[in-house]
C-alpha positions as CSV (number, residue, x, y, z in Angstrom):
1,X,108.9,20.8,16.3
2,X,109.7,18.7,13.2
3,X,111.6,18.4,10.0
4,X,110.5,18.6,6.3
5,X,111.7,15.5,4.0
6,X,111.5,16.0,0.5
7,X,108.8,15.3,-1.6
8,X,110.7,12.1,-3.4
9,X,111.6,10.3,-0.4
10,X,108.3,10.7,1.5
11,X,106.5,7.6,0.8
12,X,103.1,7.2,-1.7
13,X,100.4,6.2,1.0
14,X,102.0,9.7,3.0
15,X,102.3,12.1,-0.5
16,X,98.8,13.4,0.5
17,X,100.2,14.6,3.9
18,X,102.8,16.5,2.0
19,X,100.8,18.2,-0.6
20,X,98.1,19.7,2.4
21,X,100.6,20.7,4.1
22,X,100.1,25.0,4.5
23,X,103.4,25.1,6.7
24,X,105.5,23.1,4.2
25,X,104.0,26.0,1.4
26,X,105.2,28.7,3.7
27,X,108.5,27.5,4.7
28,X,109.2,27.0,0.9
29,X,108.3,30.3,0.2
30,X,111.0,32.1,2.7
31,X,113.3,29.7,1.7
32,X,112.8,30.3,-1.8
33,X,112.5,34.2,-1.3
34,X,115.8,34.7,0.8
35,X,118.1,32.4,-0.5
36,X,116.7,31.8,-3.9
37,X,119.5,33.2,-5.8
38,X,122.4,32.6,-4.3
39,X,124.8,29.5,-4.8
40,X,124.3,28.0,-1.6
41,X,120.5,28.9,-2.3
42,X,120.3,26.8,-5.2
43,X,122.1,24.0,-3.9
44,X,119.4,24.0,-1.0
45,X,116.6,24.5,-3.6
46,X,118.0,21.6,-5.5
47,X,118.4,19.2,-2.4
48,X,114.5,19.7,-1.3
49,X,113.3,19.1,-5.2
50,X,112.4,22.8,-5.1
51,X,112.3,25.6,-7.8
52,X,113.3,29.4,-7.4
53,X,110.4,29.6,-11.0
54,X,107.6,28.4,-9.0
55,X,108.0,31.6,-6.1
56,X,104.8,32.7,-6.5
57,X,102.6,29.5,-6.9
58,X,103.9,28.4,-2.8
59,X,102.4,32.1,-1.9
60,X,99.0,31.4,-3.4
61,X,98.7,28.1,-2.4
62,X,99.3,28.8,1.4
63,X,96.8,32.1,0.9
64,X,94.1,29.5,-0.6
65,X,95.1,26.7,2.2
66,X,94.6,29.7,5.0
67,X,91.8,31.3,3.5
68,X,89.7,27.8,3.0
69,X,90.3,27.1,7.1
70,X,89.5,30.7,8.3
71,X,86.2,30.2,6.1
72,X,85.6,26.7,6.9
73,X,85.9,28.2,10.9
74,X,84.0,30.9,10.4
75,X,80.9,28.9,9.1
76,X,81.6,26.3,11.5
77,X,81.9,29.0,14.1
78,X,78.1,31.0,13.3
79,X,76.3,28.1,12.5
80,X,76.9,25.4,15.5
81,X,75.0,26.6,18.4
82,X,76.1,24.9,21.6
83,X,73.3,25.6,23.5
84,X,70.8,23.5,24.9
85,X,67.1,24.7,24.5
């Protein structure tokens, strides 16, 4: 397993890690989706650096992060041949 520091405390030669990330995009999306309106919603929202206004741009992101690896598998997958001839 792991755990998920916030952006602002991860350091710059690791940012990139935390941008790529399509798990970090997800988890933010839940956590922004169930508790996003709540008091003790906010308060979490405001201790990661998050924002209950961005909701939808963590759904596309992880969509475009998934949809870029399935179609970088799928060519990978039809044009390697591991056969010997």
């Amino acid at each position: 397993m792991g755990f998920l520091i916030p952006g602002d405390k991860i350091p710059p030669w690791y940012i990139w890690i935390y941008w790529i990330n399509p798990l970090r995009y997800m988890l933010q999306g839940f956590v922004v989706n169930e508790a996003g309106t709540s008091a003790i919603g906010e308060e979490l929202l405001e201790g990661m650096g998050w924002s209950y206004d961005g909701r939808w741009w963590y759904c596309y992101v992880a969509v475009l992060l998934f949809a870029t690896a399935a179609s970088l598998g799928v060519v990978a997958a039809t044009q390697i041949s591991w056969l010997k001839r």
